[in-house]
C-alpha positions in Angstrom: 150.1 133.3 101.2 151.5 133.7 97.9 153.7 131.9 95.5 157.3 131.9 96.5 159.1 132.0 93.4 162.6 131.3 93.8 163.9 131.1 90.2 163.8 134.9 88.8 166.6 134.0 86.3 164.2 133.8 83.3 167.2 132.9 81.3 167.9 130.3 78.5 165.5 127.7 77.1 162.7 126.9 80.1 161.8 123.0 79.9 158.1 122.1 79.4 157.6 119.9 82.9 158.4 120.3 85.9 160.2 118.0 88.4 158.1 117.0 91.7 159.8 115.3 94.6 158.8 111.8 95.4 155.6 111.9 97.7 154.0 108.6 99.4 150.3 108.2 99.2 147.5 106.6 101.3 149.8 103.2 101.7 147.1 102.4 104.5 144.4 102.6 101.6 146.4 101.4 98.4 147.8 97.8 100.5 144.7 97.1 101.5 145.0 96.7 105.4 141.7 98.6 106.7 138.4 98.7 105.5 136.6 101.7 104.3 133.1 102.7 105.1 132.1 105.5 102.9 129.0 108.0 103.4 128.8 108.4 106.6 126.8 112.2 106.8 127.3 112.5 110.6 127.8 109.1 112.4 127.4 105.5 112.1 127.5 103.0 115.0 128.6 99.9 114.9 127.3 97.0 117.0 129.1 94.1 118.6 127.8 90.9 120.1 129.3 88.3 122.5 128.4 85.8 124.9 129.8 84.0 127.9 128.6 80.8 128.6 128.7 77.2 127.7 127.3 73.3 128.5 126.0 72.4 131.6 125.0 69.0 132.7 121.5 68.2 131.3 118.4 68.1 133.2 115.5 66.6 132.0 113.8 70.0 133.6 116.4 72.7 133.2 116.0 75.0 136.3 119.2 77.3 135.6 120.0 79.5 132.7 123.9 79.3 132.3 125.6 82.9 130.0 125.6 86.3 129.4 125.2 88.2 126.3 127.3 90.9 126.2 125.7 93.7 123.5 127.6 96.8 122.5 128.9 99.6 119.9 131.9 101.5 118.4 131.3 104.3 116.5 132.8 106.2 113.7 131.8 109.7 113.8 133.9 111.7 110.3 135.8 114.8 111.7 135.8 117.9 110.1 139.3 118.5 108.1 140.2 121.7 105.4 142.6 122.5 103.0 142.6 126.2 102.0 145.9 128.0 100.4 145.7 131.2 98.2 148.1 132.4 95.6 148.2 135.5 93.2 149.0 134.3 89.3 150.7 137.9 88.8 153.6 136.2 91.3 154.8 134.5 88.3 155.5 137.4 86.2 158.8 137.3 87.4 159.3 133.5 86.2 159.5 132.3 82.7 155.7 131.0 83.4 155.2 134.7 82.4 155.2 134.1 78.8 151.9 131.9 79.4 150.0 134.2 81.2 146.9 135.7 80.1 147.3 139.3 78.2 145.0 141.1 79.8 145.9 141.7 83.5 142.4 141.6 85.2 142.5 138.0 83.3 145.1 136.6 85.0 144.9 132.8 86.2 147.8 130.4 86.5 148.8 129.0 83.5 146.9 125.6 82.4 149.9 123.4 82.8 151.4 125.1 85.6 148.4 124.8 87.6 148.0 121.1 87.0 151.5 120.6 88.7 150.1 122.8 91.7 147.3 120.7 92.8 149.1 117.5 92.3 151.6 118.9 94.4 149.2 120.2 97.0 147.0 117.4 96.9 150.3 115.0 97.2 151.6 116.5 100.0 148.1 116.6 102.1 147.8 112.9 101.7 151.1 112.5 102.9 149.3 114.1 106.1 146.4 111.8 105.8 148.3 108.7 105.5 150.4 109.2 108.8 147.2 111.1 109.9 145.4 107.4 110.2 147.7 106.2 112.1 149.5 108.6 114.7 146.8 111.7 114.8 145.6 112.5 118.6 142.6 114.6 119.1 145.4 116.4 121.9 147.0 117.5 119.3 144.1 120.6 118.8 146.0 122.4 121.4 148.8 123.0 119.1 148.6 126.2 117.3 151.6 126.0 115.1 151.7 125.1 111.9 155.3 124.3 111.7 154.6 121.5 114.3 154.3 118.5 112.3 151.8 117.5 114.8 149.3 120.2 113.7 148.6 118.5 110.9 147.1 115.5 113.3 144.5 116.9 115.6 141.5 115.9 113.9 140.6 112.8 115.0 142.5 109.7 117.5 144.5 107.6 115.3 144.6 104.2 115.5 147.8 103.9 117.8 146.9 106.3 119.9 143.7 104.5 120.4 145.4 101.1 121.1 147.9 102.4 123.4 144.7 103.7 125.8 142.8 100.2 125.5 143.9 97.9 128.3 142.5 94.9 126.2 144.9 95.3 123.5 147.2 92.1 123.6 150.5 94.0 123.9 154.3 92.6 123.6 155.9 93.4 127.3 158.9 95.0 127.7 159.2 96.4 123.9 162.3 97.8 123.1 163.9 99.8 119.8 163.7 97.2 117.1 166.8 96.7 115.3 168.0 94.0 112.7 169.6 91.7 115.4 165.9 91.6 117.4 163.0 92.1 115.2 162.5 88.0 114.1 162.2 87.9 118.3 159.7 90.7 117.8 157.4 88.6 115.5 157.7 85.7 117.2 156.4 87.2 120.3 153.5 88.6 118.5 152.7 85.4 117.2 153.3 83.7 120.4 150.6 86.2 122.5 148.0 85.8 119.5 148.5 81.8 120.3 147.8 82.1 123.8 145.0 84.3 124.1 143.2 84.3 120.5 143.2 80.7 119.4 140.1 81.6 117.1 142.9 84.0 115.5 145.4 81.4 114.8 143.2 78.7 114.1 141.4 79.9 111.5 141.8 77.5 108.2 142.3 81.3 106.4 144.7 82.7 109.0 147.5 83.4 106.6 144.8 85.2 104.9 143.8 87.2 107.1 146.7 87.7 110.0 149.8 90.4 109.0 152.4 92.0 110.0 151.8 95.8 110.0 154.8 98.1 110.8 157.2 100.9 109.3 159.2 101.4 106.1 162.0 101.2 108.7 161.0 98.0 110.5 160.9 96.6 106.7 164.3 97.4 106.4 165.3 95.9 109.2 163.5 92.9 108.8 164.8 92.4 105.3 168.6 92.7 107.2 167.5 90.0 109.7 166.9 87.6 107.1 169.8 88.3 104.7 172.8 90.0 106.1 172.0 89.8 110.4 174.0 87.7 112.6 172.7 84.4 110.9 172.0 83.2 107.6 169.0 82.2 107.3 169.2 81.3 103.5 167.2 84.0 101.3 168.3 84.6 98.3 169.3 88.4 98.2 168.2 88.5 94.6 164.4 87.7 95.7 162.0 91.1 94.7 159.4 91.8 97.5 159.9 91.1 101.5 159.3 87.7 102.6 156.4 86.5 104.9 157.3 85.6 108.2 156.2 82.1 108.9 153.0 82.2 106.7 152.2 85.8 107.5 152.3 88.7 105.2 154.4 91.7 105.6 153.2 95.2 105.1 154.7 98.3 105.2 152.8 101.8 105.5 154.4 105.1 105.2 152.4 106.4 108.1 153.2 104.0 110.5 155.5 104.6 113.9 158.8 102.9 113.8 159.5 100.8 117.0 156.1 99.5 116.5 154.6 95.9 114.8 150.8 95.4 114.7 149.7 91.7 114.4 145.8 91.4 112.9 143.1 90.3 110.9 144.6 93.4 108.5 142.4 93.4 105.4 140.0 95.5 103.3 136.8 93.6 104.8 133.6 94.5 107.2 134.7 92.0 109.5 138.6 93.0 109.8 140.4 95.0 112.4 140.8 97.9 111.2 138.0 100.4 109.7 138.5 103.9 108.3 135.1 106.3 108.2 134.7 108.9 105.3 131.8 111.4 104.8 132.9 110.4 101.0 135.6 108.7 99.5 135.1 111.4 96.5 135.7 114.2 99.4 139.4 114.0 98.3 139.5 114.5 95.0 136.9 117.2 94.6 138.4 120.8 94.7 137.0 124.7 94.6 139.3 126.8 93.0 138.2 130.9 92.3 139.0 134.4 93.3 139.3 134.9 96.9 136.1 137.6 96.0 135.7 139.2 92.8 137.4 142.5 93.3 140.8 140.5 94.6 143.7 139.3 92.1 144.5 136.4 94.5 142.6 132.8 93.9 141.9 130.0 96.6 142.1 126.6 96.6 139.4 125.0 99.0 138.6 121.2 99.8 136.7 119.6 102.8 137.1 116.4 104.4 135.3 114.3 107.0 137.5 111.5 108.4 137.6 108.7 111.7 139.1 105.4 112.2 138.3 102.6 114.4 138.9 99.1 115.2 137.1 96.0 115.9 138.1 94.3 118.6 141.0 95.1 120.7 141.8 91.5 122.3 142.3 90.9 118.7 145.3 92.6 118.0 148.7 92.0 119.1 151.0 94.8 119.2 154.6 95.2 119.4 155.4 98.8 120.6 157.8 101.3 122.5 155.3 104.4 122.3 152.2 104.9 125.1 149.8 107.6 125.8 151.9 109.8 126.7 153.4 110.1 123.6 149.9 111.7 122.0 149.8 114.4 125.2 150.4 118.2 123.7 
């Protein structure tokens, strides 16, 4: 692969920057909604503990036990993920760039400044991938063999919706249907209402509003901000108010990665003991980056980095979750 150079004008005064389109980045890491547990070389397991039991009447001579402990694991286990691109610096002779490269042809690398824009770009756009990647990757997904499927870019590892779609403990919302502005206060009411009913330690808790949010898409943000202000009625927010509004108590976040269609209700925070975990081989992984000649004879350069990546969650009775999309949805 090469650099496809689409301005050959080389006409006229050439501006000293560049202009990059708008990228998202790791939203999941940056609003603090999952926890990150760095260094993992190969796998780490994580144990859980519960028991099932309670008072009995008291004898003076207690003849029987009353409870079960209940000891288990999850696991997150870092899959194996590359970026690799090559480009020739001589591609730019065509572009006004040309007047910065090197004299000597055998010399030729991308110009300092030019470069600089390339990685941000390329390293933008991959965590673009990453951030949906947390979110809506399925390990079905390896079957694809087209790049130009958006989905290739999720095969690495289950993401955490595809996950919860497959656990039958997950406290799901019945009969979800295609959020809109007129629906989705209904939406969060419901998620509230099943947390109530079936996770009082959740709703309880003296740090709840904390600890609980709202996790759903740029979209559902959109449509919750309309529900308040301009949907069918008024319900008295002043349209000049910077931010989104909690929703009785509970915090709001939106992530760029996340399905529309789809509200998550949690402990959604950047702790040991939250929902949501994400697994790294290392956190530095992602911003460390080989560049050289594709072999010493070649004119063409690579860029290489390596990453090792998994996500898991804690506790699936402990998340609500408000959502059109199932399994099937992650099947190639």
């Amino acid at each position: 692969m090469s650099l496809q150079i689409n301005d050959v004008s080389y006409a006229g005064k050439f501006a000293s920057q560049y202009w990059t389109p708008a990228f998202y980045g790791m939203d999941t890491l940056k609003k603090g909604v999952v926890n990150v547990i760095d260094n993992i070389k190969k796998k780490i397991n994580i144990g859980n503990i519960d028991f099932a039991g309670g008072l009995q009447p008291r004898q003076a001579t207690p003849t029987t036990p009353l409870g079960t402990w209940t000891v288990d694991k999850k696991y997150l286990e870092p899959q194996d993920a590359m970026l690799y691109s090559i480009f020739n610096p001589r591609d730019l002779e065509a572009h006004w760039e040309s007047e910065n490269l090197s004299e000597l042809l055998l010399e030729r690398q991308l110009p300092a400044s030019f470069e600089s824009y390339v990685i941000y770009t390329m390293m933008s756009r991959t965590f673009e991938k990453m951030e949906t990647g947390w979110w809506m990757s399925s390990k079905n997904y390896q079957a694809i063999t087209d790049p130009l499927d958006a989905r290739y870019y999720l095969q690495f590892f289950n993401g955490y919706i595809s996950q919860l779609v497959s656990d039958a403990t997950v406290q799901n919302v019945a009969g979800a249907v295609t959020l809109t502005n007129a629906n989705v206060g209904a939406a969060l009411d419901a998620l509230i209402n099943i947390i109530t009913l079936n996770k009082k330690a959740l709703i309880t808790s003296t740090n709840k509003y904390n600890r609980m949010k709202f996790v759903m898409s740029p979209l559902t943000e959109l449509l919750y901000n309309q529900y308040l202000t301009t949907g069918t009625v008024y319900k008295g927010i002043d349209y000049s108010t910077k931010g989104t509004p909690s929703w009785k108590g509970y915090e709001v976040v939106s992530l760029a990665g996340f399905p529309d269609n789809t509200i998550i209700f949690a402990e959604a925070l950047p702790s040991f003991d939250g929902a949501f975990h994400i697994g790294l081989n290392s956190a530095s992984d992602e911003n460390t980056l080989l560049m050289a000649r594709t072999r010493n004879m070649d004119e063409t350069f690579f860029v290489k980095a390596l990453m090792k990546m998994d996500v898991q969650y804690k506790y699936g009775n402990e998340i609500a979750m408000y959502t059109t999309l199932t399994a099937a949805n992650f099947i190639v």
